[in-house]
C-alpha positions, 0 to 999 in steps of 0.5 A: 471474514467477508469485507465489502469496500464501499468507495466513490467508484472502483477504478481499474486502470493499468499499473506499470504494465499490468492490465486492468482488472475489468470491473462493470462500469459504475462499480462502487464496491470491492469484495474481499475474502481473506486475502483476495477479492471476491468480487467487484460491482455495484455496492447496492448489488453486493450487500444484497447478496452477502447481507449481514455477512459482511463487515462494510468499509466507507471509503469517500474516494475512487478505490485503484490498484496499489502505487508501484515504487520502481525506486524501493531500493534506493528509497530505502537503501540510500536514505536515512528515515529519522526515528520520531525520537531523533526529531529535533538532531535530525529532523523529520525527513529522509537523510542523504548523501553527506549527512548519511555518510557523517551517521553510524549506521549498524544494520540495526538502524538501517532495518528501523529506518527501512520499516519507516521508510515502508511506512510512508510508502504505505502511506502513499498507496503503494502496494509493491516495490521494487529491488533488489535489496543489497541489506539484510536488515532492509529486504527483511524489512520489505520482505515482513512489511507484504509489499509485493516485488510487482503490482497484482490486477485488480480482479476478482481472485487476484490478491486484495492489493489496493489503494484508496484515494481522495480527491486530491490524490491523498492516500486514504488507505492502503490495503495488503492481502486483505489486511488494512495497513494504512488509514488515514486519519 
């Protein structure tokens, strides 16, 4: 399945050392084959050579390479992310230092609070991260989530790891080889 990304513009800048990818200036569009990108320009040039063979995403944001989270491992690995059901004991923000050490904390509940945790990265844009990871529940965690160990260029056959932000820097989706994981609503 082709899948044509139309947004603001495409921008293409160096992240944590990779080099840009070199879109044309004034791209608008990225293409995406599975689980790369196919090509990146114009959107008016591209949906006249893919026509009716694409499916087309409207993005109103500048479309960039995925945040890189030098810190996953302590993000993840150092906190506690509440499950939504523990709300009102806990609250709804990571927990730490004394207030995590006063939990039980199984491997079990450390993978569920990595899953959240992978979760509101995604939903910052972030397409890699960084360990390593010292908890099996955690790097397994990481490891079925697609998070990368390092960013990707963003680059025709690259992997399709990118961000789409708003104005304001809001992440309005996040995409990992190819696949939507983040949308805002």
């Amino acid at each position: 399945m082709l899948t044509l990304h139309h947004v603001r513009a495409v921008e293409a800048a160096s992240t944590a050392g990779v080099p840009a990818g070199g879109p044309a200036p004034g791209a608008d569009a990225v293409l995406v084959s599975g689980s790369r990108i196919e090509a990146i320009g114009r959107y008016a040039d591209l949906a006249a050579e893919y026509g009716d063979r694409v499916r087309v995403r409207e993005w109103d944001g500048v479309l960039s390479p995925g945040r890189h989270e030098p810190d996953g491992a302590a993000y993840l690995e150092s906190a506690y992310h509440p499950d939504p059901r523990e709300a009102a004991e806990l609250g709804t923000e990571p927990i730490r230092g004394a207030a995590l050490a006063a939990l039980d904390m199984p491997d079990t509940r450390w993978g569920g609070s990595a899953r959240r945790g992978l979760q509101r990265l995604l939903a910052t844009g972030t397409t890699s991260v960084a360990g390593p990871f010292t908890r099996a529940s955690v790097r397994t965690a990481v490891t079925r989530s697609g998070l990368r160990d390092r960013p990707v260029a963003l680059a025709p056959g690259a992997p399709a790891d990118f961000t789409v932000l708003a104005e304001d820097s809001t992440c309005l989706a996040t995409v990992l080889d190819g696949r939507l994981v983040f949308r805002r609503r």
